[in-house]
C-alpha positions in Angstrom: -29.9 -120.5 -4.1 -31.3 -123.3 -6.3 -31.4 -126.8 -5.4 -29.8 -129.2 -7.6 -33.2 -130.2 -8.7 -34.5 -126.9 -9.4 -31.5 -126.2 -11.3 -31.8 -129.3 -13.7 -35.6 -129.1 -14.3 -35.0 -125.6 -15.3 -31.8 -126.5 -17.2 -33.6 -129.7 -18.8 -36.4 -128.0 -19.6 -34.6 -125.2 -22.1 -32.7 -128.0 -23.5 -35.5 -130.8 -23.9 -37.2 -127.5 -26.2 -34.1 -128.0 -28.5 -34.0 -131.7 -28.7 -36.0 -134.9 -28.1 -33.9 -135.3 -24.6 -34.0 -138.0 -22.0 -33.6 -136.8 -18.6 -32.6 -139.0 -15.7 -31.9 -138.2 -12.0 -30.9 -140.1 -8.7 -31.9 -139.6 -5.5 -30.3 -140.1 -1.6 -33.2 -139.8 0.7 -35.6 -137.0 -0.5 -32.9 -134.8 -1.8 -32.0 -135.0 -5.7 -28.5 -135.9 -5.8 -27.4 -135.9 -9.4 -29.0 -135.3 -13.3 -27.7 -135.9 -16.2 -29.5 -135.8 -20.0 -28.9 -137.2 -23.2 -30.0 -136.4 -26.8 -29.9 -138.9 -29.5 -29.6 -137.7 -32.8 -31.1 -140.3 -34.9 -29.5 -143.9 -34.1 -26.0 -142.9 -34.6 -25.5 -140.0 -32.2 -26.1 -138.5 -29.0 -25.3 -135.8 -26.9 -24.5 -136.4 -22.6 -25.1 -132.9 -21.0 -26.6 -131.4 -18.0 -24.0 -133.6 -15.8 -24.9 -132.1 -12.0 -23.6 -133.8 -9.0 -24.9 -131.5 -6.0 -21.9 -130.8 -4.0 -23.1 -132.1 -0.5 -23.4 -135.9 -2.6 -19.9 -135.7 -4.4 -17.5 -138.5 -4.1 -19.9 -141.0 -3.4 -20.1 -142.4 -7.4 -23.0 -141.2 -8.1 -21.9 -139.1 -11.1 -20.3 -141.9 -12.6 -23.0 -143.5 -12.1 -25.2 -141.4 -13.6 -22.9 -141.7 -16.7 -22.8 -145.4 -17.3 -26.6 -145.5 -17.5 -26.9 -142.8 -19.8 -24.2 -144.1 -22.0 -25.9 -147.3 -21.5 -29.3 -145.6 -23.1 -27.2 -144.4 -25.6 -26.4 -147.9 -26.6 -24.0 -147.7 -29.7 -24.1 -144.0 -30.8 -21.1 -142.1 -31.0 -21.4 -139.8 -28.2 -20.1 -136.2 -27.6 -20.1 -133.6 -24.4 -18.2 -130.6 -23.2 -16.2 -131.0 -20.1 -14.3 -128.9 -17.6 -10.8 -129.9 -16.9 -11.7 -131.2 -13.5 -14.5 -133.4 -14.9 -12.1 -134.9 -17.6 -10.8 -137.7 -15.5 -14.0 -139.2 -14.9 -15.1 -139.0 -18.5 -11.5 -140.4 -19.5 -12.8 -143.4 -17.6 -15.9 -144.3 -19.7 -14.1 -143.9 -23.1 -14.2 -140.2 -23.5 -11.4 -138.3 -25.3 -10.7 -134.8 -26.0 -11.2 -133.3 -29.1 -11.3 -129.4 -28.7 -11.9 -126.9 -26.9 -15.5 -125.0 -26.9 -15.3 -121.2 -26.2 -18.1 -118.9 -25.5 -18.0 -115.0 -26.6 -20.6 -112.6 -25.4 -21.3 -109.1 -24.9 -23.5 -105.8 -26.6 -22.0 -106.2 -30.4 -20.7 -103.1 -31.6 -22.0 -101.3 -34.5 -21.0 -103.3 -37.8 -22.2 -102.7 -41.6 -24.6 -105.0 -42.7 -23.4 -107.7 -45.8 -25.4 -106.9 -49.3 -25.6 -110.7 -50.3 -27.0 -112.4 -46.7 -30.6 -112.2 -46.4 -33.7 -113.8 -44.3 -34.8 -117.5 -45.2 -38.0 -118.3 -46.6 -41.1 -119.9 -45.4 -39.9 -122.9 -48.2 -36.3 -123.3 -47.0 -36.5 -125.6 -43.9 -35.8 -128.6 -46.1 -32.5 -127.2 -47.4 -31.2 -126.1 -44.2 -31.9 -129.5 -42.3 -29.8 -130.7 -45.6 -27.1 -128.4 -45.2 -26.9 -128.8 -41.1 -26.4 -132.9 -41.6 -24.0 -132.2 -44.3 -22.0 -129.7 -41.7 -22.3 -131.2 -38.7 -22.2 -134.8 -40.2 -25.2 -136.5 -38.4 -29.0 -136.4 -38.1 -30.5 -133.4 -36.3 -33.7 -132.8 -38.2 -35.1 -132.5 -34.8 -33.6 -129.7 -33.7 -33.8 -127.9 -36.8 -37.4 -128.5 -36.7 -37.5 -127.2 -33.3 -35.3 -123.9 -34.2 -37.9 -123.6 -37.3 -40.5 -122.4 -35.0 -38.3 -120.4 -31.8 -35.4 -119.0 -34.2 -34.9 -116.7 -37.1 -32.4 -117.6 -40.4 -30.2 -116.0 -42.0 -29.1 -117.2 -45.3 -26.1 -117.0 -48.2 -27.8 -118.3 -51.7 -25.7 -119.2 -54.5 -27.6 -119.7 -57.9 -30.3 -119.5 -56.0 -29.4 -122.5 -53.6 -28.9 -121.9 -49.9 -25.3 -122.4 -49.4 -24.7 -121.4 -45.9 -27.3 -120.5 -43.3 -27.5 -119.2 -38.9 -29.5 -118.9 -36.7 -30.7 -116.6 -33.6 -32.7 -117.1 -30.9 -34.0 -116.0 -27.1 -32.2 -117.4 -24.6 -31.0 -117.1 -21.4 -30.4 -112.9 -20.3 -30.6 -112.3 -24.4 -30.1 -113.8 -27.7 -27.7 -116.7 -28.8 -26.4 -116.9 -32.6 -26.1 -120.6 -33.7 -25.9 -123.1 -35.1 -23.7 -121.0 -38.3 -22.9 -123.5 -41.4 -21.2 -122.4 -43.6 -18.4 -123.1 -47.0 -15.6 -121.0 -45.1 -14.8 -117.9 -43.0 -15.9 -114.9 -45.2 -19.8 -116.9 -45.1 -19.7 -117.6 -41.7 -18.7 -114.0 -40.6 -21.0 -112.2 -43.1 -23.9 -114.4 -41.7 -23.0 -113.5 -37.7 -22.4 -109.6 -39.0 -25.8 -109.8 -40.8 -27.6 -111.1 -37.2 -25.5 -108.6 -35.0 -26.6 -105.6 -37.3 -30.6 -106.4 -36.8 -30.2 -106.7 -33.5 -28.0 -103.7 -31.9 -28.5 -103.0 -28.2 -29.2 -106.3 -27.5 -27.0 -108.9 -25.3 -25.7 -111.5 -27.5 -23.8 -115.1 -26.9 -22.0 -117.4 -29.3 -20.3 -121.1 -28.7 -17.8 -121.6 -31.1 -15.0 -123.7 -31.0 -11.1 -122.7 -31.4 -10.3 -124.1 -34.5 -12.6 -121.7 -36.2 -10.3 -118.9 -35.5 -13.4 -116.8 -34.6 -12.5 -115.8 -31.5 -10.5 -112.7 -32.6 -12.6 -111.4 -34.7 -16.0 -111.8 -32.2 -14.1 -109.8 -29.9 -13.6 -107.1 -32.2 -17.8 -107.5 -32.6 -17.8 -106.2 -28.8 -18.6 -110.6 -27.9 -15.8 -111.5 -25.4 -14.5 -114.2 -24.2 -16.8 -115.7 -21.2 -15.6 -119.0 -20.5 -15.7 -122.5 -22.5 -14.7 -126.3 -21.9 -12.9 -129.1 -23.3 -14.8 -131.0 -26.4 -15.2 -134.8 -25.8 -16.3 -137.7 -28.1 -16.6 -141.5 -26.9 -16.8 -143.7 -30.0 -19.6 -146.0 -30.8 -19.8 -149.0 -33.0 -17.4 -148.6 -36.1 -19.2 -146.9 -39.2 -18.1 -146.5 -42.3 -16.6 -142.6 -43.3 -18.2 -140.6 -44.7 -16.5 -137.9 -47.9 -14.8 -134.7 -46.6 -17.9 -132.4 -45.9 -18.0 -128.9 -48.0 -19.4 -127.3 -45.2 -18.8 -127.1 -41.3 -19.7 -125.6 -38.0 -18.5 -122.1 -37.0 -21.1 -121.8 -34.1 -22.8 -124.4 -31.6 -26.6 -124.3 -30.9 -25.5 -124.6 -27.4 -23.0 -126.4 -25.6 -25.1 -129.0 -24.5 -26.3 -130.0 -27.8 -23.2 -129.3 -30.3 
């Protein structure tokens, strides 16, 4: 069985490869009592993940306070996580609010046809897709992009030549995880997951999506059922000025740690 320490250095260590993370951890005694990690995304945003209170130290605060120092490191970035619906209180408490809800699909895909019109990005596209991602998911994760560039592949929907919707696939975990997926509306976004699915057959395959997609049907017709999920949470930072309705939006997480 891990320890709580194992658990989050092995945890932290995937997820600091997919973002410039900050890890923190307290200790009782010698024994690591609780983690928790968070992600900025430039200096308006952040993610709070990795939240791990080892059972034997529950109910002593230590989760909570774990929480206040990372929202305190967060200073005034918006902040999101994904909860479970016994955590929600204690999030409820530092500001947090529900937003959605986060499922994940998984299985062996069944066999699909393959979409005439997606194809493979280019060695010259990196640029355009850490454009379209910020325009999607509406902040600054040119780090993670950057980090996807080198452990991921891309698939891509041009229009007049311009890259108009893009996803991505990667090792992780038992197998491969499709995401993030940005794209203008359904008919991209499924075409781009059917694309990945057919070039990689056999294989064990995981996407985070969240409800309001309305993806959840039509994955488990792919053979990727439902395997669990969590409550989407957001804790507002200093008041910013909004933005214009995006054209573009998220149909797949690149984990649900990171959003």
């Amino acid at each position: 069985m891990y320890s709580i320490a194992a658990l989050a250095e092995s945890c932290g260590r995937r997820l600091s490869e997919l973002g410039a993370a900050r890890v923190a951890s307290a200790r009782v005694g010698k024994s690591c009592g609780a983690t928790i990690m968070m992600t900025p995304y430039g200096d308006d945003t952040a993610t709070i993940n990795l939240v791990i209170v080892d059972a034997a130290m529950r109910g002593r605060g230590l989760g909570r306070k774990m929480l206040e120092e990372a929202l305190a490191e967060a200073g005034e970035r918006i902040c999101y996580l994904v909860s479970t619906q016994e955590d929600l209180p204690l999030y409820e408490k530092v500001g947090f609010a529900a937003t959605g809800e986060t499922v994940q699909h998984q299985g062996e895909p069944l066999l699909v046809e393959a979409p005439g019109h997606v194809t493979w990005s280019e060695s010259g596209d990196h640029a355009h897709l850490v454009t379209l991602d910020r325009a999607a998911y509406g902040h600054d994760r040119s780090a993670v992009i950057e980090i996807l560039r080198e452990r991921a592949k891309f698939a891509v929907i041009r229009d007049a030549g311009e890259i108009q919707a893009f996803a991505a696939i990667r090792s992780f975990g038992r197998g491969l995880v499709i995401g993030p997926v940005m794209a203008r509306n359904d008919s991209e976004a499924r075409a781009l997951i059917d694309f990945l699915l057919v070039h990689h057959q056999g294989g064990f395959v995981r996407i985070d999506t969240d409800v309001s997609t309305n993806l959840a049907g039509w994955l488990t017709r792919r053979g990727l059922y439902r395997a669990g999920g969590g409550i989407t949470m957001r804790r507002s930072g200093a008041a910013r000025k909004e933005g214009k309705p995006a054209d573009h939006r998220s149909y797949a997480l690149v984990s649900q740690a990171l959003g």
